[in-house]
N, C-alpha and C positions, 0 to 999 in steps of 0.2 A: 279567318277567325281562328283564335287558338283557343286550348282548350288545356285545364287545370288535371291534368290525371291524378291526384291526391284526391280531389274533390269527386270521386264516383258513386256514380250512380244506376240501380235497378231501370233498362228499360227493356222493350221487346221489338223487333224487328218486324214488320209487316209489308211484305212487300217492298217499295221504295222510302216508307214513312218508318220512324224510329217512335216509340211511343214512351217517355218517363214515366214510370212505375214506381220512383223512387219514394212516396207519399212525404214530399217535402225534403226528400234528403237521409232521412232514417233507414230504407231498404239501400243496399249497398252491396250485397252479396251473393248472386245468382248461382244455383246449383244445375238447375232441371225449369222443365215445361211438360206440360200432358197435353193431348189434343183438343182438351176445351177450357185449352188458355191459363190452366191453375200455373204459377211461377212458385216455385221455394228456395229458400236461401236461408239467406239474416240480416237480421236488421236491430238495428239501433232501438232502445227505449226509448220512450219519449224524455222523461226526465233524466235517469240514472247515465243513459246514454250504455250500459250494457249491453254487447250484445246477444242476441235471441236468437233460436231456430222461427221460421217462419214461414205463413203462404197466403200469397195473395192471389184472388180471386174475387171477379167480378167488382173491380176496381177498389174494393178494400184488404188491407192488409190484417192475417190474423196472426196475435204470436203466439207459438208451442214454449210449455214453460222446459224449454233443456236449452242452458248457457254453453256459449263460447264456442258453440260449432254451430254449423248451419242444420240445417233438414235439405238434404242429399237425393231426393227421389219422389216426384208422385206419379204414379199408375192413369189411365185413364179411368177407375171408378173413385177417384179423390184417396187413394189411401198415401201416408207420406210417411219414411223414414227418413230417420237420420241418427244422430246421438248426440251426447252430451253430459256435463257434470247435472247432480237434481233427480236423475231418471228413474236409477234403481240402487240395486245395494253396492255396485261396483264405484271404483274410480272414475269410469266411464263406461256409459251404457248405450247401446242401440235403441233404437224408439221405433213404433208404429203408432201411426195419429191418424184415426179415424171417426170422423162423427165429432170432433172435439175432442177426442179418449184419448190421452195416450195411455199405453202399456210398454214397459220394460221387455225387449224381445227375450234377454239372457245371454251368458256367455261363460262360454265351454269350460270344463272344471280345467283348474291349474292354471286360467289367465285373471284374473281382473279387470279386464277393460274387451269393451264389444263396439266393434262401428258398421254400422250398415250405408251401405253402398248405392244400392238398385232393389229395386220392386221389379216386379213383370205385374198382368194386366189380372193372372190367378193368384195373387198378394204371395206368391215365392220373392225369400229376401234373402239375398248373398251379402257378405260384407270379410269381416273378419273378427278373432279374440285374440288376445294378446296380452304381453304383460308390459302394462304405463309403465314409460321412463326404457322400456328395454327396444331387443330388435325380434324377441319370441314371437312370433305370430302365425292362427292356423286361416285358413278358407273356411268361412262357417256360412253354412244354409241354414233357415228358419223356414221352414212350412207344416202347414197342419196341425198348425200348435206346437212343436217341438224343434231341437235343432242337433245339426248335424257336424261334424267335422269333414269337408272336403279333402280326400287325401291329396299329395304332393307328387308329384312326379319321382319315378327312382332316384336314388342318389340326391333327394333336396329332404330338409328336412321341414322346413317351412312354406307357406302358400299365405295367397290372398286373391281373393276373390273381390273384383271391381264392377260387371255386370252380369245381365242376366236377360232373355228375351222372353220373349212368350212360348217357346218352344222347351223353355227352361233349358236351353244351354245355356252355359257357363265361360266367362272369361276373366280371364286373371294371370295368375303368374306361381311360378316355386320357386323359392331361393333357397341359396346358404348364406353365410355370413362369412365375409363383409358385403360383398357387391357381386354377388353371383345369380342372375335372374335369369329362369327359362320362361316363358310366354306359355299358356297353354290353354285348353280351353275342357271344360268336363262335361261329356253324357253321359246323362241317367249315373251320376256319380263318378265316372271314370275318367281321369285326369289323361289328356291328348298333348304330348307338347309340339310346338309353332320353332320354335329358335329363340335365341336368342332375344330377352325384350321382354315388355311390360304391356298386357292388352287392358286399353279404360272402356271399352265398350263393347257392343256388339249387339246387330240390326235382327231383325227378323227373316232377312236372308241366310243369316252368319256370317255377315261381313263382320269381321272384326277390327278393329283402328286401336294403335297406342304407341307407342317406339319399341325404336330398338336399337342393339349399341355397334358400333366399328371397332374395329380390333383395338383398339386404344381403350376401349372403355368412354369413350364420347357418346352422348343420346344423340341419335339422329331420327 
């Protein structure tokens, strides 16, 4: 049997069974899972066909009103970011959706545009600020009500921050510009660098996963 890759669709993996989540076609965009099943992403309107942040849960899909990006993240106690145009007073904002609430996270003076990344399980959110349309961008934390700028590794002048575990370590990257990335990961604030490369995740071990380059500048 073939199979239309244009034509995709939201499902979830159970074992040997595949399960369509897609609710007819409209979910299309998987970001995350949480341990009791919540999926986020985006998905389609029904009419307008725009696409929405969203999360489905217990076989219905609900939309978060932030356009043209997905929702990036939920926690095991149902908390989900993401971002998107709509949110707050920037070009583009970070979000937390709780309860049905969203709230504007913020983002750091002298950027315009905020995107979050990763929850952990104590609502800490990494993501990054930045200036839309540029390559400016810091490592930003949101906890406690407020938020922080992640510093960079020596000699970088920029960061971004891509996850975050329960132990609230930190992983992510520092560059320069144009294509100069070290991999690194921050405790209790303090930026460790890895080598070479770009980390998107990291377990509750601290295993951390994402690339990194060969002397050419190839991802591997």
């Amino acid at each position: 049997e073939s199979y239309d890759a244009v034509d995709s669709r939201a499902c979830v993996w159970a074992g040997d069974s595949v399960v369509d989540i897609s609710v007819g076609g409209l979910f299309r965009t998987v970001c995350g899972i949480n341990d009791n099943g919540w999926v986020v992403g985006a998905a389609d309107l029904p009419v307008t066909h725009v696409n929405q942040s969203c999360v489905y849960k217990d076989g219905a899909l609900t939309y978060i009103p932030s356009y043209w990006a997905p929702s990036r993240a939920v926690n095991n106690n149902g908390q989900v970011v993401g971002d998107g145009n709509g949110v707050g007073s920037g070009v583009y904002d970070a979000f937390i959706w709780e309860n049905g609430v969203m709230r504007a996270l913020g983002i750091l003076p002298g950027c315009n545009a905020s995107v979050a990344q990763s929850i952990n399980d104590s609502g800490q959110i990494v993501g990054g600020s930045c200036v839309a349309g540029g390559m400016t961008a810091y490592a930003t934390i949101w906890q406690n009500g407020s938020m922080a700028k992640l510093s960079s590794l020596n000699g970088y002048s920029y960061g971004w921050a891509n996850s975050i575990n329960n132990s609230g370590l930190v992983a992510g990257c520092s560059f320069n510009l144009p294509n100069r990335y070290e991999a690194c990961y921050w405790q209790e604030g303090n930026p460790i660098g890895l080598g070479p490369g770009v980390p998107l995740s990291i377990n509750s071990g601290g295993q951390i996963v994402g690339y990194t380059y060969s002397q050419t500048g190839a991802e591997q």
